[in-house]
C-alpha positions as CSV (number, residue, x, y, z in Angstrom):
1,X,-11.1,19.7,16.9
2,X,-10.2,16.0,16.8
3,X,-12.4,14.5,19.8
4,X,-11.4,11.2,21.8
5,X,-12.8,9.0,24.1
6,X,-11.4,6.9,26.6
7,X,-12.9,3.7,27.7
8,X,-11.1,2.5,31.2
9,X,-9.6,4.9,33.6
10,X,-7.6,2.1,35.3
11,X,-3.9,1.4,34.7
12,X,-3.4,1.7,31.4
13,X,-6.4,4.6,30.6
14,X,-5.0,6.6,33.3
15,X,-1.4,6.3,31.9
16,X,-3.2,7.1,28.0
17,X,-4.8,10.4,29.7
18,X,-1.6,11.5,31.4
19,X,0.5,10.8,28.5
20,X,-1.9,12.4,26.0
21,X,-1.9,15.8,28.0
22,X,1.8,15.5,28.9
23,X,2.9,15.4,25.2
24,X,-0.3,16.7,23.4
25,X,2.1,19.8,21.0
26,X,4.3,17.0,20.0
27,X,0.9,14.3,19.3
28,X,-1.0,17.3,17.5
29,X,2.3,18.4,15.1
30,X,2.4,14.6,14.2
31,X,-1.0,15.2,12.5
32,X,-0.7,18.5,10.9
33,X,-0.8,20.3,13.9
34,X,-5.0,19.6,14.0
35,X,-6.2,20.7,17.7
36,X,-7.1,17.7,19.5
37,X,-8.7,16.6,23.0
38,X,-10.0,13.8,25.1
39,X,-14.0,14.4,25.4
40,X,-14.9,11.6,27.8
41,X,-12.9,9.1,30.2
42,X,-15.6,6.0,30.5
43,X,-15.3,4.8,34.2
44,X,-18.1,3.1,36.7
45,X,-15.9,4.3,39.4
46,X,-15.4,8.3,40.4
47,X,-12.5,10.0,40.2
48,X,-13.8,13.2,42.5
49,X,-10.4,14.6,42.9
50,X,-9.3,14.0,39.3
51,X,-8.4,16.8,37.5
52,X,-10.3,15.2,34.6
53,X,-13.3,14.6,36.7
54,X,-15.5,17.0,34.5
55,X,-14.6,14.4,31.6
56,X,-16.0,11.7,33.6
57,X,-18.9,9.5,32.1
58,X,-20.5,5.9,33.3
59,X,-22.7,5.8,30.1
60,X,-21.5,4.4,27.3
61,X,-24.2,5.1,24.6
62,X,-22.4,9.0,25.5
63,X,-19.9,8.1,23.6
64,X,-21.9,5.5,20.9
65,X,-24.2,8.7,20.2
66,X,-21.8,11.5,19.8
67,X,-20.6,12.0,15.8
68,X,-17.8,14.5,17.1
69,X,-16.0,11.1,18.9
70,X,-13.9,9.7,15.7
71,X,-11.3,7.7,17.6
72,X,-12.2,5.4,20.7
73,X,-9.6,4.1,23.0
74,X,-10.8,0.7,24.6
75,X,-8.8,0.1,27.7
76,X,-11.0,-1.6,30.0
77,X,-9.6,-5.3,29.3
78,X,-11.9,-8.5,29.4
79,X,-14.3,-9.6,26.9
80,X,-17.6,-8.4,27.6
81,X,-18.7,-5.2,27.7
82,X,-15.3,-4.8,25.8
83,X,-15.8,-6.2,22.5
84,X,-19.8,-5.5,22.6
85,X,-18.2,-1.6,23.1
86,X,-15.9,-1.6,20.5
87,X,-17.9,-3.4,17.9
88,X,-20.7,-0.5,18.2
89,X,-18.1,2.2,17.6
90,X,-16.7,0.5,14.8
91,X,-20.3,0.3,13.3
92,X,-20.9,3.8,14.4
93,X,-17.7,5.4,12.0
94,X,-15.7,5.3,15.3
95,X,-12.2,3.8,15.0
96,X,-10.6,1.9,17.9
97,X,-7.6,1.3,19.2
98,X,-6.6,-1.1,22.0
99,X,-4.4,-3.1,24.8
100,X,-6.8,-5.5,25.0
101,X,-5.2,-8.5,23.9
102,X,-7.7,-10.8,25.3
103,X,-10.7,-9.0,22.6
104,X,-7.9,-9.4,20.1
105,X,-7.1,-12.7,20.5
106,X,-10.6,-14.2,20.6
107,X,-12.3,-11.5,18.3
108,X,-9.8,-9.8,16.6
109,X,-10.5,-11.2,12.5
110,X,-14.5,-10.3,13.5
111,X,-13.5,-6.6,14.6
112,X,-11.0,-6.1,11.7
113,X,-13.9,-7.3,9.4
114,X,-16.6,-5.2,11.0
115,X,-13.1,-1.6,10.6
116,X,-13.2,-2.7,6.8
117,X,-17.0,-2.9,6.4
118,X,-17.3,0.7,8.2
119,X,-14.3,1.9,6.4
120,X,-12.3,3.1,10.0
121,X,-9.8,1.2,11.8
122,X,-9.3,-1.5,14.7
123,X,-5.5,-0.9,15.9
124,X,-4.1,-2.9,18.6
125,X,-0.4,-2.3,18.9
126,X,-0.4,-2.1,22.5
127,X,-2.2,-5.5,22.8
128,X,1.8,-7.6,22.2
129,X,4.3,-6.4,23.8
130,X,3.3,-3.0,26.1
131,X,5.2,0.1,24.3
132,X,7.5,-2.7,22.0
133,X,6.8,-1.8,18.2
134,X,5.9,-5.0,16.9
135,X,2.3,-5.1,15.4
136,X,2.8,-2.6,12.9
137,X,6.1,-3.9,11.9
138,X,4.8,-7.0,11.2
139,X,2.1,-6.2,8.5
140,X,4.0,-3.0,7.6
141,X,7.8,-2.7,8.1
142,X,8.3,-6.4,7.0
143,X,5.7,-6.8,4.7
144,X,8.3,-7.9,1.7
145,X,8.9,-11.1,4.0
146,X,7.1,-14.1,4.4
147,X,7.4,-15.1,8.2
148,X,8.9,-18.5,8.8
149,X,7.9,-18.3,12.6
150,X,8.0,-16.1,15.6
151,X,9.4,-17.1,19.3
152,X,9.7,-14.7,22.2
153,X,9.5,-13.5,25.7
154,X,5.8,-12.2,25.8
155,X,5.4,-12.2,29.8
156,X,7.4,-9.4,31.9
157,X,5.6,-11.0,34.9
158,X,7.3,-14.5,34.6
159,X,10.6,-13.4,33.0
160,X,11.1,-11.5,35.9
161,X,10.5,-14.6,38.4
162,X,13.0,-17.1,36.2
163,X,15.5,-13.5,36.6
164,X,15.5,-13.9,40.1
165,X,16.1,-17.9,39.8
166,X,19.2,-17.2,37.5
167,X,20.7,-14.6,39.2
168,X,19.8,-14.6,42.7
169,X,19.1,-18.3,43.2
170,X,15.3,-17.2,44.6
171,X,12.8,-20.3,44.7
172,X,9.9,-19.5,42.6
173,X,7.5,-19.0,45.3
174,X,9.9,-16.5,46.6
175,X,10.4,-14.8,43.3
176,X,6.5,-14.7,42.4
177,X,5.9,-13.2,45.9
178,X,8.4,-10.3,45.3
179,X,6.7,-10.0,42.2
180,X,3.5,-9.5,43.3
181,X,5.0,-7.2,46.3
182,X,6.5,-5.2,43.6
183,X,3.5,-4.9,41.6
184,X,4.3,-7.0,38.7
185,X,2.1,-10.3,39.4
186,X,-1.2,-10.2,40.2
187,X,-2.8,-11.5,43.9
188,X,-4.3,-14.4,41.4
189,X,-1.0,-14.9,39.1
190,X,-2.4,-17.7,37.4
191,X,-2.7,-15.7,33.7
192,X,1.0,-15.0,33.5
193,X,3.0,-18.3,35.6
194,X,0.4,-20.4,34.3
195,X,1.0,-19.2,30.2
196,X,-2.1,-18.0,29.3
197,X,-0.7,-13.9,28.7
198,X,1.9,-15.6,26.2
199,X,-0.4,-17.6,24.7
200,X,-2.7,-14.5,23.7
201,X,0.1,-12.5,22.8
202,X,1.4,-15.6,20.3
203,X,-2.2,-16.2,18.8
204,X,-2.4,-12.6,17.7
205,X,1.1,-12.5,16.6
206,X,0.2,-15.7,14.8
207,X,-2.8,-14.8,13.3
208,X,-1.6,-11.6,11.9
209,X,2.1,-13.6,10.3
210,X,0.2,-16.9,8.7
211,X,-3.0,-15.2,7.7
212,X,-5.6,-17.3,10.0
213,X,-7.6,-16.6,13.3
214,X,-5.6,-18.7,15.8
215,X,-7.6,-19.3,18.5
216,X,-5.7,-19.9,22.2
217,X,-7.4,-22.7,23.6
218,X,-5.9,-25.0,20.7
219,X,-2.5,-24.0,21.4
220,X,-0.6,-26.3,23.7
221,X,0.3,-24.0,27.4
222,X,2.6,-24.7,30.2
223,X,3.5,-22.0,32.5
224,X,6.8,-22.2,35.0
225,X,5.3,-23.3,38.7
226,X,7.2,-26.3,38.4
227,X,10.3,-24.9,37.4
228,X,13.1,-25.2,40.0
229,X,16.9,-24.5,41.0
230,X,18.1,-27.4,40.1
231,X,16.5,-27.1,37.0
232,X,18.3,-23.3,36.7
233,X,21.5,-25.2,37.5
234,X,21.5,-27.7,35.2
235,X,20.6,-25.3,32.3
236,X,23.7,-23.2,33.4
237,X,25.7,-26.7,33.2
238,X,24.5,-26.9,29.3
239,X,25.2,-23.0,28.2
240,X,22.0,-21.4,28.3
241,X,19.0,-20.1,31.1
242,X,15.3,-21.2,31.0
243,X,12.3,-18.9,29.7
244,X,9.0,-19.0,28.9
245,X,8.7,-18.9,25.3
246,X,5.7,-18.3,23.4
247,X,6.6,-19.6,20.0
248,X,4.9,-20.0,16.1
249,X,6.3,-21.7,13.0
250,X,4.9,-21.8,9.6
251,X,4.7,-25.8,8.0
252,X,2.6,-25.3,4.7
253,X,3.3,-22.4,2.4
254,X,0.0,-20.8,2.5
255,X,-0.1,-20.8,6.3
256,X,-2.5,-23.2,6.7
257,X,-0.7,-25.4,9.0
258,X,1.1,-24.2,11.9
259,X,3.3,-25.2,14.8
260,X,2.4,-22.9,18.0
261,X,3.0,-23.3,21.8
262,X,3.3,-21.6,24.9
263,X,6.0,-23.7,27.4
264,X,9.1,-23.2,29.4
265,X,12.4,-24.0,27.8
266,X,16.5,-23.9,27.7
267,X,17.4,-21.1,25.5
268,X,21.3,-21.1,25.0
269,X,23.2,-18.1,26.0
270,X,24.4,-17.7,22.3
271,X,20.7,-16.6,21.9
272,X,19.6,-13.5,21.9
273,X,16.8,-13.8,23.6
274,X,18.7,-15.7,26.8
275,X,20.1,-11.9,27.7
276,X,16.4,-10.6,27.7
277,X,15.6,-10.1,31.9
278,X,13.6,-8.5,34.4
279,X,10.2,-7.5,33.4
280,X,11.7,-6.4,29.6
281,X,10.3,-8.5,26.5
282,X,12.2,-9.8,23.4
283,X,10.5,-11.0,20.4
284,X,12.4,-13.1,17.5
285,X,10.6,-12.8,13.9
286,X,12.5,-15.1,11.3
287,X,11.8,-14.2,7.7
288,X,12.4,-15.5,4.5
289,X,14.5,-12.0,3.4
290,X,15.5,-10.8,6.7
291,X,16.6,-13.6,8.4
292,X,16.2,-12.9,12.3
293,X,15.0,-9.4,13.9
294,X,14.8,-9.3,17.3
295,X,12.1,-6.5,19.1
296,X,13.3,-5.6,22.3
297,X,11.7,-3.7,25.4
298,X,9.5,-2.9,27.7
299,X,7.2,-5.5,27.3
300,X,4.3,-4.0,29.8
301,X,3.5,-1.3,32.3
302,X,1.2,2.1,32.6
303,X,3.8,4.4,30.4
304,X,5.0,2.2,27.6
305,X,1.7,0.8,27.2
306,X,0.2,4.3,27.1
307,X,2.7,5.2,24.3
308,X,1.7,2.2,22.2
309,X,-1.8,3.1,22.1
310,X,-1.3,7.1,21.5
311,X,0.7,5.9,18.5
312,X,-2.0,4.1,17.1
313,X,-4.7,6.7,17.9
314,X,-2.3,9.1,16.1
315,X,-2.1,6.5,13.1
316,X,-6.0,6.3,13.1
317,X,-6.6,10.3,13.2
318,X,-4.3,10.3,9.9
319,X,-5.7,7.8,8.2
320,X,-7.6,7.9,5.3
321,X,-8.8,4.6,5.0
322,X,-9.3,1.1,6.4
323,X,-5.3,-0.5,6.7
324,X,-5.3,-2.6,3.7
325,X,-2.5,-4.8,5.4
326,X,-3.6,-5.1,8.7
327,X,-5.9,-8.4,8.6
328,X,-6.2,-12.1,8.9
329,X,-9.4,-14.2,8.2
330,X,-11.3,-16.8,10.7
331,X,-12.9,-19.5,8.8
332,X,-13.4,-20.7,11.9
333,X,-11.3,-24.3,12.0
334,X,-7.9,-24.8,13.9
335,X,-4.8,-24.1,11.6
336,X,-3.0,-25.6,15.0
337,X,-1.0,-28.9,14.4
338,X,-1.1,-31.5,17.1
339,X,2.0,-30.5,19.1
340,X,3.1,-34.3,20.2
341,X,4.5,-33.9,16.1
342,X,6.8,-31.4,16.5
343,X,10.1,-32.5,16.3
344,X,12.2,-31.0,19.0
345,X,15.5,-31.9,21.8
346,X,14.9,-31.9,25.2
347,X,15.9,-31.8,28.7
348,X,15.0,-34.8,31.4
349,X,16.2,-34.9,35.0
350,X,15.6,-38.1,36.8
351,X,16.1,-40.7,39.4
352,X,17.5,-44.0,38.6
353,X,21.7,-43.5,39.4
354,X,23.9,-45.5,37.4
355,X,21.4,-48.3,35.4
356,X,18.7,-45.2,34.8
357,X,21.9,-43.2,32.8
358,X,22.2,-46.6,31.3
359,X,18.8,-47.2,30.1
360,X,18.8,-43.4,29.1
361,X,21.1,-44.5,26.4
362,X,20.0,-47.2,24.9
363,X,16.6,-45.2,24.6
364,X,17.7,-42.1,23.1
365,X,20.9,-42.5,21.6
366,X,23.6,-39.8,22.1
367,X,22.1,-37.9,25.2
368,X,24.7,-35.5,27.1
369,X,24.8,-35.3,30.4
370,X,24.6,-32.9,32.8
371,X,26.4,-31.6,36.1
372,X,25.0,-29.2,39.3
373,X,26.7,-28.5,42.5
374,X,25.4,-31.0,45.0
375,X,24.0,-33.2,42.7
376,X,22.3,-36.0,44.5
377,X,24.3,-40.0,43.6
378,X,20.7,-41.1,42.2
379,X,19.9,-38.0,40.3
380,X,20.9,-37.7,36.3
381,X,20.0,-34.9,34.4
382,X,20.4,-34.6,30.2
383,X,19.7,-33.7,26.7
384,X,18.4,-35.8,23.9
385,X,19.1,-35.4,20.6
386,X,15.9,-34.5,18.7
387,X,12.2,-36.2,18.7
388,X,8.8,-35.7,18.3
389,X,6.8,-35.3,21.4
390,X,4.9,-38.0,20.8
391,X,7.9,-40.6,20.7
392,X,9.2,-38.7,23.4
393,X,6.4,-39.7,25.6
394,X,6.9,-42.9,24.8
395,X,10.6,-43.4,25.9
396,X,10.1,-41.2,28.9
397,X,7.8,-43.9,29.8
398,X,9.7,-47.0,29.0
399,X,12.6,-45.1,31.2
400,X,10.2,-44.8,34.0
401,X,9.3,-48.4,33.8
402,X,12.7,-49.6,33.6
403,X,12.8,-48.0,37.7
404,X,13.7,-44.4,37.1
405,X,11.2,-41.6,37.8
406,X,11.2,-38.3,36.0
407,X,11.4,-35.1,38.2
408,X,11.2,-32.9,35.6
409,X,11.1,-32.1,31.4
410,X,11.8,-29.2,29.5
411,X,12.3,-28.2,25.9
412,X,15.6,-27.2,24.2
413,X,14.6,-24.4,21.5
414,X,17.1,-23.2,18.7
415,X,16.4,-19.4,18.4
């Protein structure tokens, strides 16, 4: 018998248990037909009218102690007790599996050191992405490529707010409050509207592509409070939608240097990702061999999160061996470039009427304007041709001293 654990009985853990009973003939044939069963379900809360309440346990060191536990299921979120958990089952023969993607982002090259040291594993499909494959791909499926970069829509949460600004003309406050009504934002939204959910999902993403530990507070983050209709309308006017786009590019060979940031953006409608709406997730890897693949889905939720981590407690109960391919090193410096460097277009809308479209010229060159339906006489809205940030900055605030004043600025992405 193939014992379990489960640690976290909350969203997620509740949808591993019911998904592991509900299909446990089809997980058990994947594995050679081997009889399998979860042992304990790690909870501080009770569950009295559970039907699993007999597997119930508020003790960790249960679970620690028992050698019949070979495969651990971390599901609790957070930090702390979650990495100080998991790290004792590695050291204890235990492999793990998680959704945790904020242990993975800020410990993940520690825990994949301490799986190859105890020769077990530390899987974390579920952490990017909820039930999209796109962890094991990476270091597997597309392990002939070297990865020029990776962009994507990592946040179901805020894709489905800018949804409900593109289609249905909904402010944002009114689109985050249906959210949250509907259960996809938290009462405290601030992790997903605010970036931070894509910018773990990116580092982990990035760390496992380039090679390095890529650590999320030196990525630059915006989230999409500030985004507005008029902002919507004008990216109609120019072909394309705003997202948030958590995005990674490679700039020296060995992966030493890289480009990453978390931001809203106008994605062109040509784009594959632009069609990606409502809580779903697309992710865009770019390869040297394959040119683009696109990862579509589900990108969170009890159910397809649930799936991802059975998959990987299934590949960890047939393993034989530490994953030689799953890995990436923390030296501990920042592999992050300063992101006023990266070259890029974008979008400005502004005050100023007539002399500010002026001015805008002279400044930047070849800029195309843009049109919404009752566009105020003062207001000018357009696209530069491309810049570094940091030049940007510097023109935006010649423009603003010339009279105009900027109401808002957005990135123009190429994927």
């Amino acid at each position: 018998m193939i014992h379990i654990a489960v640690m976290g009985y909350g969203t997620v853990g509740s949808g591993v248990v019911e998904v592991f009973y509900k299909n446990r003939e089809s997980i058990q044939r994947k594995i050679g037909n081997k009889p399998m069963d979860i042992k304990y379900i790690l909870d501080l809360r009770d569950f009295p009218d559970s039907p699993y309440a007999g597997k119930m346990i508020k003790d960790f060191n249960i679970i620690a102690d028992d050698p019949d536990v070979e495969v651990v299921a971390e599901v609790m979120g957070g930090l702390e007790p979650a990495f100080s958990f998991t790290k004792t089952c590695l050291e204890r023969g235990k492999s793990v599996v998680t959704s945790n993607k904020e242990l993975v982002a800020a410990r993940g090259a520690e825990l994949l050191e301490i799986a190859r040291r105890n020769n077990v594993n530390f899987f974390f499909e579920a952490s990017v992405g909820g039930g999209i494959p796109i962890i094991r791909p990476l270091h597997s499926s597309l392990a002939a490529n070297e990865i020029d970069e990776i962009a994507g829509i990592l946040n179901g949460t805020t894709n489905f707010i800018l949804t409900k600004m593109i289609k249905e003309q909904m402010a944002f406050e009114d689109a985050l409050s249906l959210a949250q009504k509907l259960g996809y934002a938290e009462r405290n939204p601030s992790a997903d509207v605010d970036g931070h959910d894509a910018c773990r999902k990116i580092c982990i993403l990035a760390s496992l592509s380039f090679g390095n530990h890529i650590y999320p507070e030196f990525v630059h983050t915006e989230g999409i409070r500030d985004i507005t209709l008029e902002d919507v309308a004008y990216a109609g006017d120019w072909g394309g939608v705003i997202k948030l786009i958590g995005r990674a590019k490679r700039v020296s060979e060995d992966g030493g240097e890289i480009y990453a940031m978390v931001s809203p953006a106008f994605i062109s409608n040509d784009s594959q990702l632009s069609s990606v709406d409502d809580v779903f997730n697309g992710i865009l890897v770019r390869g040297d061999a394959t040119g683009d693949v696109v990862f579509y889905g589900k990108g969170a939720g009890k159910l397809p999160t649930a799936s991802a981590v059975i998959a990987d407690i299934v590949d960890a109960v047939k393993a034989t061996s530490t994953s030689k391919s799953l890995h990436w090193k923390d030296d501990g410096n920042n592999h992050v470039l300063d992101y006023k460097q990266q070259p890029g277009a974008f979008y400005l809308r502004m005050l100023g009427g007539a002399a500010g479209i002026q001015k805008a010229r002279e400044l930047f060159g070849e800029i195309r304007l843009l049109r919404r339906p009752g566009q105020p006489e003062e207001e000018f809205a357009f696209v530069t041709p491309l810049f570094t940030e940091a030049v940007m900055e510097d023109k935006v605030s010649e423009l603003e001293g010339s009279g105009c004043r900027k109401l808002a600025m957005l990135r123009v992405l190429d994927y």
